[in-house]
C-alpha positions as CSV (number, residue, x, y, z in Angstrom):
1,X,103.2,122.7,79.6
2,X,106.7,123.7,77.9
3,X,108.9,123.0,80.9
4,X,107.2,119.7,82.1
5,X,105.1,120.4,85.7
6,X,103.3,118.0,86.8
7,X,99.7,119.7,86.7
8,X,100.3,120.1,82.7
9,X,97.4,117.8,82.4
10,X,94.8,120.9,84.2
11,X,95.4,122.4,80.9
12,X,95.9,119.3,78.3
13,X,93.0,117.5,79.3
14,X,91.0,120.4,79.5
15,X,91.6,123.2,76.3
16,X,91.0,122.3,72.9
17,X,94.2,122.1,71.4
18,X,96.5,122.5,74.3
19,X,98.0,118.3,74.0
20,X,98.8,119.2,70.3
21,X,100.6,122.4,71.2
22,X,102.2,120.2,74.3
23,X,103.4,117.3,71.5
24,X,105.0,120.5,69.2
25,X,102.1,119.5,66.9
26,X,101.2,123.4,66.8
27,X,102.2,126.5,67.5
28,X,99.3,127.8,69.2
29,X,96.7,126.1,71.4
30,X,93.8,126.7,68.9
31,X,91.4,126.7,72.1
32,X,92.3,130.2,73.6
33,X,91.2,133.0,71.3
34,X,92.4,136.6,72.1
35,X,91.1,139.6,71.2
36,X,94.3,142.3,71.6
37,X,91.7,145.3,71.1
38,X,89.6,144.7,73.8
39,X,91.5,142.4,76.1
40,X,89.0,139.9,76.4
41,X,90.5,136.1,75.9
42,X,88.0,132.8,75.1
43,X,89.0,129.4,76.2
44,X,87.2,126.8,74.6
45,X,87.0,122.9,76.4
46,X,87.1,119.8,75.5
47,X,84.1,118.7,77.4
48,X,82.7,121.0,80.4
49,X,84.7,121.5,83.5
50,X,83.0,122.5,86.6
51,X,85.8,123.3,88.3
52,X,87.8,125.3,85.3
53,X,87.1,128.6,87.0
54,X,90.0,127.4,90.0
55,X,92.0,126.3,87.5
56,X,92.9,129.7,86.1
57,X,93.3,130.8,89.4
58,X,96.4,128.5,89.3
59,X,99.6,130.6,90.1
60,X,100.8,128.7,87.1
61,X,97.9,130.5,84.8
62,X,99.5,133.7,85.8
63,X,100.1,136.2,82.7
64,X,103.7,136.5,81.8
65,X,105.2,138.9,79.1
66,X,105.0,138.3,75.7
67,X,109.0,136.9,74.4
68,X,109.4,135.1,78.3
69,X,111.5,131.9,77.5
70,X,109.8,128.5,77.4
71,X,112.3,126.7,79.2
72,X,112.6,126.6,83.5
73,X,113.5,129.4,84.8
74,X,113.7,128.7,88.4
75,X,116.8,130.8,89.1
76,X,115.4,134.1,86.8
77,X,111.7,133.9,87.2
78,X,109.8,136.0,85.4
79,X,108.1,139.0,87.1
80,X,104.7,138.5,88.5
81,X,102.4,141.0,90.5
82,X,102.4,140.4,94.7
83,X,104.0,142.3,97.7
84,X,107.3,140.4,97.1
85,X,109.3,139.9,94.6
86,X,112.3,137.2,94.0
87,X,115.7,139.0,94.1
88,X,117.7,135.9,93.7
89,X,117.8,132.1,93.7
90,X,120.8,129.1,94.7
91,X,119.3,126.1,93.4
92,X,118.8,123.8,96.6
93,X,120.3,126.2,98.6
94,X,118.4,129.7,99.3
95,X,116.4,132.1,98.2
96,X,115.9,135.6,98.7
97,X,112.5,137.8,98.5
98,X,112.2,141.6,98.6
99,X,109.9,144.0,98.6
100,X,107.8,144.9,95.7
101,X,107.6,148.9,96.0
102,X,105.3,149.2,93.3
103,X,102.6,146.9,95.0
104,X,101.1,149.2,97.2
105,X,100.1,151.5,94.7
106,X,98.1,148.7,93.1
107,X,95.2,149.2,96.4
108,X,94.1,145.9,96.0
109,X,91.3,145.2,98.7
110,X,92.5,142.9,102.0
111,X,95.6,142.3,99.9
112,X,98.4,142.8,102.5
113,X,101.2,144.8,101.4
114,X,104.3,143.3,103.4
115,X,105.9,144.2,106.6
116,X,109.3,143.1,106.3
117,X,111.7,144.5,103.6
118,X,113.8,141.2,102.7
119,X,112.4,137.2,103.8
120,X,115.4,135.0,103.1
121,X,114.9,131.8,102.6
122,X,117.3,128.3,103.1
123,X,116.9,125.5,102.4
124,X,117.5,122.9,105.5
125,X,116.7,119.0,104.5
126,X,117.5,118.3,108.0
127,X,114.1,118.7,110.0
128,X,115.8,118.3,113.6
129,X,118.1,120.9,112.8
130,X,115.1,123.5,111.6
131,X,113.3,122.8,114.6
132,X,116.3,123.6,117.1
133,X,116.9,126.5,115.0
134,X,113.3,127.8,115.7
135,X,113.1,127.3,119.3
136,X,116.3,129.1,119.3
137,X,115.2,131.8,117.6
138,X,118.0,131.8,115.3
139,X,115.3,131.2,112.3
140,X,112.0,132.6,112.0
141,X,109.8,130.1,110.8
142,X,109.5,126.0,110.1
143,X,108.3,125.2,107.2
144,X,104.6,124.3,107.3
145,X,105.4,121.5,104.7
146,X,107.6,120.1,107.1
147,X,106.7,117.8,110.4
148,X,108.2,118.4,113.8
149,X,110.6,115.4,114.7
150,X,109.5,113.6,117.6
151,X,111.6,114.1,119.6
152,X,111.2,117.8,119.5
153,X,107.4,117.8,119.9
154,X,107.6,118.1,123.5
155,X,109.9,120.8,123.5
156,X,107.8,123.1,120.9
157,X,104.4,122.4,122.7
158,X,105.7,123.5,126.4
159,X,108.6,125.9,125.0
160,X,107.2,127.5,122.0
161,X,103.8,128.6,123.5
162,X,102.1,131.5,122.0
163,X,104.1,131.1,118.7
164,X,102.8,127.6,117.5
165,X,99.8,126.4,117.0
166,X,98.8,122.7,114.4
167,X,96.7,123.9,111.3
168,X,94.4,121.2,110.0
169,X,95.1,120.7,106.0
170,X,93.1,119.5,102.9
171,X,95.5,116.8,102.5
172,X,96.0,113.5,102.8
173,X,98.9,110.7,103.0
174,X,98.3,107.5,101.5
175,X,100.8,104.6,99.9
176,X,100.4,103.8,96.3
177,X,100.0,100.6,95.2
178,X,100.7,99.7,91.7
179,X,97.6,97.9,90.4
180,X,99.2,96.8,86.5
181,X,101.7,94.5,88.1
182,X,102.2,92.0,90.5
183,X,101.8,91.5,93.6
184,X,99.1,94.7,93.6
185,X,97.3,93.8,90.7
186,X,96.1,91.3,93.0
187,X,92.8,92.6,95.3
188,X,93.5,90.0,98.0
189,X,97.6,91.4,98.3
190,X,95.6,95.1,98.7
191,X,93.4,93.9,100.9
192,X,95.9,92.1,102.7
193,X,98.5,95.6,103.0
194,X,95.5,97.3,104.1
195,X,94.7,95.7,107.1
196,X,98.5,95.3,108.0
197,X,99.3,99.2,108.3
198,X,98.5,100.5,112.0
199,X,97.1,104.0,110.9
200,X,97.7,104.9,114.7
201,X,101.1,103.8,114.3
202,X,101.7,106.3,111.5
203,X,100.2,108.9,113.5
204,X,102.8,108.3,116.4
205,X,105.7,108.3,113.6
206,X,104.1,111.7,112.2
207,X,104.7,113.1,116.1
208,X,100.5,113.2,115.9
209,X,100.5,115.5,112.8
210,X,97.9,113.3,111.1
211,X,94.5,112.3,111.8
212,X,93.9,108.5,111.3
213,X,91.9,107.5,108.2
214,X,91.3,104.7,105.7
215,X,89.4,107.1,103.5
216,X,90.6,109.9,100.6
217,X,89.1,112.6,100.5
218,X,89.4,115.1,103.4
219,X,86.7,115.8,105.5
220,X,86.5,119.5,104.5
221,X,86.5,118.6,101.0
222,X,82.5,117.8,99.4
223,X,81.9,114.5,99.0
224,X,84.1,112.9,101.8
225,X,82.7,110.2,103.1
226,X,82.4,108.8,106.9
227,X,81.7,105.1,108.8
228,X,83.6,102.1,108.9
229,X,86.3,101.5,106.6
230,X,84.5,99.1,103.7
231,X,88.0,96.6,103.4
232,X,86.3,94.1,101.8
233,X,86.6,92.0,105.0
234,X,85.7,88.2,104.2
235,X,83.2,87.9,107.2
236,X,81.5,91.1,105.8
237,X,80.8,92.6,109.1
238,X,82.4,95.9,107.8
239,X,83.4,96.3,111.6
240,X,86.8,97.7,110.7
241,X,87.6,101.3,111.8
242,X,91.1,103.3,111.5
243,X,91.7,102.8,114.6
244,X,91.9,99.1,114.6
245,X,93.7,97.9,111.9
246,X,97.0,97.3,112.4
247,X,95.7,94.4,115.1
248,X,97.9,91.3,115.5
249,X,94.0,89.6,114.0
250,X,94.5,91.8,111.2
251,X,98.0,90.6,110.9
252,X,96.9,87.2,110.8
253,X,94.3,87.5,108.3
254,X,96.3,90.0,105.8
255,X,98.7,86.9,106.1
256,X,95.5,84.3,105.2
257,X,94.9,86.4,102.3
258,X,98.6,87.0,101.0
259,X,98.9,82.8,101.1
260,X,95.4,82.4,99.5
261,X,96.6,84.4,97.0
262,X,99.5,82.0,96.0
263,X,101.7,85.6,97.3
264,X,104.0,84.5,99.8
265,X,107.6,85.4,99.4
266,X,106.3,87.7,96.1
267,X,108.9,90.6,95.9
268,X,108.0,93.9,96.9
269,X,110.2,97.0,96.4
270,X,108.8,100.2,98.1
271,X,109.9,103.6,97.7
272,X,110.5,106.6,99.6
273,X,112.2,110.0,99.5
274,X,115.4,110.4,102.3
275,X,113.2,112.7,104.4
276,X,111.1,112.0,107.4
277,X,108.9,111.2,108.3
278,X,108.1,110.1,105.3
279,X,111.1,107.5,105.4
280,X,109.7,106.3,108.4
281,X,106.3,105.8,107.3
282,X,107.5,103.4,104.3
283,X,110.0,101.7,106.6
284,X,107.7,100.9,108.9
285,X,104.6,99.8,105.4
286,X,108.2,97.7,104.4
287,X,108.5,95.9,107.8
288,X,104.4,95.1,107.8
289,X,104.4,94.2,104.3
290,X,107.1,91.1,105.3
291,X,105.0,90.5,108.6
292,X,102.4,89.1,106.3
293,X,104.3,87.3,103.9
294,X,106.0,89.2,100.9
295,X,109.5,90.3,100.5
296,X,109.9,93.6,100.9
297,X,113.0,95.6,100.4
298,X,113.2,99.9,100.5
299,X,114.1,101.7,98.3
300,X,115.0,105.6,99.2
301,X,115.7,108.3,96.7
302,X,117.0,111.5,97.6
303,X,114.1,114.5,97.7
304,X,115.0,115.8,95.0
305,X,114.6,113.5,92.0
306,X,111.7,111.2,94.6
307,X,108.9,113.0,92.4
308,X,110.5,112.3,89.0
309,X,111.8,109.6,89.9
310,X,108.9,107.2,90.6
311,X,106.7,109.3,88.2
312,X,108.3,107.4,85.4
313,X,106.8,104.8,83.8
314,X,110.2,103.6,82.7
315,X,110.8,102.6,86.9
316,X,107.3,101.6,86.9
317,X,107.6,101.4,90.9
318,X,105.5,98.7,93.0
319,X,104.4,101.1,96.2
320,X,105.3,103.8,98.0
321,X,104.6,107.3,100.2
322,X,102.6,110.0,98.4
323,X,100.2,112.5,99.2
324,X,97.9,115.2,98.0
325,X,97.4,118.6,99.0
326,X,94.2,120.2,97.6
327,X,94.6,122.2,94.4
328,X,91.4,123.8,95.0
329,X,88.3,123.0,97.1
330,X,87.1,120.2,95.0
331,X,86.8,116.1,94.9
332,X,87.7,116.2,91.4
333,X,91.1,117.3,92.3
334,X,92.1,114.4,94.4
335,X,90.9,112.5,92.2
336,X,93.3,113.3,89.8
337,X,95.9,110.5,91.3
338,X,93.1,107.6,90.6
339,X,91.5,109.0,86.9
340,X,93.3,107.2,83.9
341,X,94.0,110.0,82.0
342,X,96.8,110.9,84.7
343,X,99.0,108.0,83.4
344,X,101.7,109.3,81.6
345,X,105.0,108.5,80.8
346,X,106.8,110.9,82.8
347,X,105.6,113.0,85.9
348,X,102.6,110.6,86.1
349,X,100.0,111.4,89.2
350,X,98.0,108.1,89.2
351,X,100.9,105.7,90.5
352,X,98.8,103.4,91.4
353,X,98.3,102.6,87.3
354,X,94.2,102.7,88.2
355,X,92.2,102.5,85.4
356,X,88.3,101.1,86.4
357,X,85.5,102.1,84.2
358,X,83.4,102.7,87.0
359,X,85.7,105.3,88.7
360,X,86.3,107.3,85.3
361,X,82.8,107.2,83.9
362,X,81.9,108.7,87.2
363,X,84.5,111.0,87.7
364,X,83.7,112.4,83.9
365,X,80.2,113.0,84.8
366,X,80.7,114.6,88.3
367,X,83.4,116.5,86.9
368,X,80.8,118.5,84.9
369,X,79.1,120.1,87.9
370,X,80.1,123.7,88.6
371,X,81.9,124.4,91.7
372,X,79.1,126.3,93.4
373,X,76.1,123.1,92.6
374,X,79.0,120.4,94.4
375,X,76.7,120.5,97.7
376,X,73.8,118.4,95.5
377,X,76.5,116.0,94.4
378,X,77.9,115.3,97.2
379,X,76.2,111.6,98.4
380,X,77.5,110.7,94.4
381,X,81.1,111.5,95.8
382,X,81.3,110.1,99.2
383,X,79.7,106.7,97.1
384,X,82.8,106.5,95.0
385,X,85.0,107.3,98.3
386,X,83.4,104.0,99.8
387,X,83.7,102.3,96.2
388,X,87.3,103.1,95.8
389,X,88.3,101.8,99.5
390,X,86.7,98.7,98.9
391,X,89.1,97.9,96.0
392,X,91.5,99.0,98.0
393,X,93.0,101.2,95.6
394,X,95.4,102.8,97.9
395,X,96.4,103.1,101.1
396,X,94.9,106.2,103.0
397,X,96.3,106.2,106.3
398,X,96.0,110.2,107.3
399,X,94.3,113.9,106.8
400,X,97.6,116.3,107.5
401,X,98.3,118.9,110.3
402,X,100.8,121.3,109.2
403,X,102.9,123.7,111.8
404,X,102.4,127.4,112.4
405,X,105.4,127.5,114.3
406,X,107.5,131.2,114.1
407,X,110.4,132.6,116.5
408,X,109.6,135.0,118.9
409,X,110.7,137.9,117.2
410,X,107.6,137.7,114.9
411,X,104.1,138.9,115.8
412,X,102.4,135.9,116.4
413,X,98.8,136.9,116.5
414,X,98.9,138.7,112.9
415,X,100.8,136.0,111.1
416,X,98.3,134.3,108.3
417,X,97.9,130.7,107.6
418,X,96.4,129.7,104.1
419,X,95.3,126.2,103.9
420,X,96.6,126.0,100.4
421,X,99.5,128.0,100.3
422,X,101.0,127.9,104.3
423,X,102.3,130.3,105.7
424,X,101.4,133.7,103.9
425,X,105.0,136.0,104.3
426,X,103.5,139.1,103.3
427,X,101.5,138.9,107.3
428,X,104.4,138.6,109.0
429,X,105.7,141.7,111.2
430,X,108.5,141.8,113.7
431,X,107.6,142.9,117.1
432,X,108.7,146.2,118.3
C-alpha cells in the first residue's frame, strides 16, 4: 500500500483501517490486531469477503521483517522463504536467481527444492528475437507472458517438438472503453465497436494464442457464462456468435449505429503499449473503429510506463488493450476492472470508468459468498456476464494460451506450468 501496486485496493477496500493508514491518516491499520506472545494475528473487514482467504495467499501478503523500508525496493528485495533467492537486479535489464541453501531443510511437502544452482534472467522486449533465441538453444525458456510472433509459429510447432506445448490460461484480453466520456459514454458507439472487431481476426494476429470470445469471465472460472453473444442487436435475434462478428453486415450496421448516434467523425484516440501483439491488436481496433465512422488515431506508449500511464485519471484515455489474469480462482476478481470502487486516481483497474448500480449491488452481495459455496452462485454470475455484454461494457475478444516453450537442454517432461504463476523454475532440470 506504501509503494503504490496496483492490487492496493485487495487490502483498502477490504481491512478496517487499511485506506486511512494508505492516506498517512494513521500509523497502524487499526483492523489487524497481533498478539506477539502467541503469534496469532486478527484481521477485522469492512464488510465480509468470501474470497479474503486467497487474498492473504497474495505473494504481496508475504511477512517481511520488522524495520524493512516502505519505499520499492525492486533492486534489494527483501528476503522471503522459497527454493530461490534474488542475488541481484538491473532495472529493465536482468536478473539473477540462486539457490536458497537453507530451503531444503525447511521439508515442506511437494514443495520442489530447485535443480539448477543460478536461473538468470534478461530482459528481451523484442519477441522475434526470444523466439530465435529458443529454437536456437542459446536461451532456455520464452516467457510464458509472451506470444510467439507469427512468423515463428511454424517453426516452433514442427522444430521445437517435445519441448512446447500451448497452456490454456484464466485470462482474458478485452479493449477498454471509457464509458464517462464521449464517444463511449454512448451505448450505440459500444455497440457499434463491438460488432466491428473480427475476434477471429485477433486470433490470427495472436498466432492462434487466444480462443475467440465476446464474453469475460473464463470458462474455468465459476460463473462464466456460454450462448450467443447478447450485443444488443436491433433485430433482437441474439443470433450473433464470436465467430461472426467482424462481418462486412456487421460493418455496415456498427456504421448505422455510429451515424444514428450523431457519432460520425467523433475523435477517438486509442492506446497501446509498443509490444506485440498487443500493438497489433489496437492497430487493427484503430483501423475498424474508422471503418465505421469515427476518427481514430493510436496512440503507443513504451511497456514500461503503458500501465501507469493510462491508469491515470489525469490522461483519462478513451480505449485501449488490457487484460486480466486471474488473481485467484474467483469471478469476483475479474470483476475488479468493472466494480466502482477500482476508480482511482492513479493505477486505476476499472478504465472503462463503469459505475452501474446493478453491477455493484450485485457484485457486493456475491462477493460475500465463501470461496468453497461459489458452485450455488454460479447461474447469479454467468447472469451478470450476459448483463454486462449487453451494455457492452468492454470489448472481450479472447481467453489466453500461454507458451511452455524451453530449449532442449532442459528436461521437458518435469518442467511445471502453474496457471497463475507460469512457468515454475524451481522444476526445471538440465538433462544429463
Amino acid at each position: 500500500m506504501k509503494v503504490g501496486w496496483g492490487g492496493d485496493s485487495f487490502y483498502t477496500s477490504n481491512i478496517v483501517g487499511a485506506a486511512a493508514y494508505q492516506a498517512g491518516k494513521s500509523k497502524t491499520i487499526s483492523g489487524i490486531v497481533t498478539n506477539d506472545a502467541t503469534g496469532q494475528v486478527i484481521i477485522h473487514l469492512l464488510a465480509p469477503y468470501g474470497a479474503f482467504d486467497n487474498v492473504l495467499a497474495f505473494p504481496s501478503s508475504g511477512l517481511v521483517p520488522t524495520g524493512t523500508a516502505m519505499t520499492a525496493l525492486s533492486t534489494s528485495p527483501p528476503p522471503g522463504v522459497g527454493s530461490y533467492m534474488i542475488t541481484s537486479v538491473k532495472p529493465n535489464v536482468s536478473f539473477t536467481l540462486e539457490k536458497n541453501p537453507l530451503f531444503a531443510g525447511f521439508h515442506i511437502p511437494g514443495i520442489p527444492v530447485g535443480y539448477v544452482n543460478t536461473v538468470q534472467v534478461t530482459v528481451q522486449t523484442n519477441a522475434d528475437t526470444e523466439a530465435q533465441d529458443v529454437l536456437n538453444n542459446t536461451s532456455d525458456e520464452f516467457d510464458w507472458g509472451d506470444v510467439i510472433p507469427p512468423a515463428y509459429v511454424a517453426q516452433v510447432q514442427t522444430q521445437a517438438k517435445g519441448r512446447y506445448t500451448p497452456e490454456t490460461l484464466a485470462a482474458t484480453d478485452y479493449f477498454w472503453l471509457n464509458t464517462h466520456i464521449a464517444p463511449f459514454n454512448n451505448i450505440l458507439a459500444r455497440e457499434a465497436a463491438n460488432l466491428a472487431v473480427s475476434r477471429v481476426a485477433l486470433q490470427r494476429l495472436a498466432s492462434g494464442q487466444i480462443t475467440p470470445t465476446c464474453y469475460y469471465l473464463p470458462p474455468s472460472i465459476v460463473g462464466a457464462a456460454s450462448g450467443a453473444c447478447p450485443l444488443g442487436d436491433p433485430s433482437g435475434n441474439g443470433s450473433f456468435t464470436a465467430s461472426s462478428l467482424g462481418s462486412p453486415a456487421d460493418i455496415a450496421l456498427a456504421t448505422k449505429l455510429v451515424k444514428k448516434a450523431g457519432l460520425t467523425g467523433a475523435p477517438v484516440t486509442v492506446w497501446t503499449e509498443n509490444r506485440e501483439p498487443f500493438e497489433a491488436f489496437v492497430t487493427y481496433l484503430n483501423s475498424q473503429l474508422n471503418a465505421i465512422g469515427f476518427k481514430s488515431a493510436l496512440k503507443v506508449v513504451s511497456s514500461g510506463v503503458f500501465d501507469p500511464t493510462i491508469g491515470s485519471a489525469k490522461v483519462d484515455p478513451q480505449a485501449g488493450w488490457g487484460e486480466w489474469s486471474q488473481d485467484y480462482p474467483n469471478p469476483g476478481d475479474f470483476y475488479l476492472v468493472l466494480d466502482a470502487r477500482s476508480i482511482e486516481p492513479v493505477n486505476n483497474l476499472n478504465l472503462g470508468y463503469v459505475n452501474d448500480p446493478h453491477i455493484q449491488s450485485t457484485i457486493i452481495r456475491l462477493d460475500k459468498v465463501q470461496s468453497s459455496d461459489l458452485p450455488s452462485v454460479a447461474s447469479q454470475w454467468a447472469a451478470l456476464e450476459k448483463y454486462v455484454d449487453s451494455k457492452d461494457y468492454q470489448l472481450n475478444f479472447g481467453y489466453e494460451v500461454s507458451p511452455l516453450f524451453l530449449s532442449d537442454r532442459v528436461d521437458f517432461a518435469t518442467a511445471v506450468f502453474q496457471p497463475v504463476f507460469g512457468d515454475d523454475w524451481s522444476t526445471f532440470e538440465l538433462k544429463g
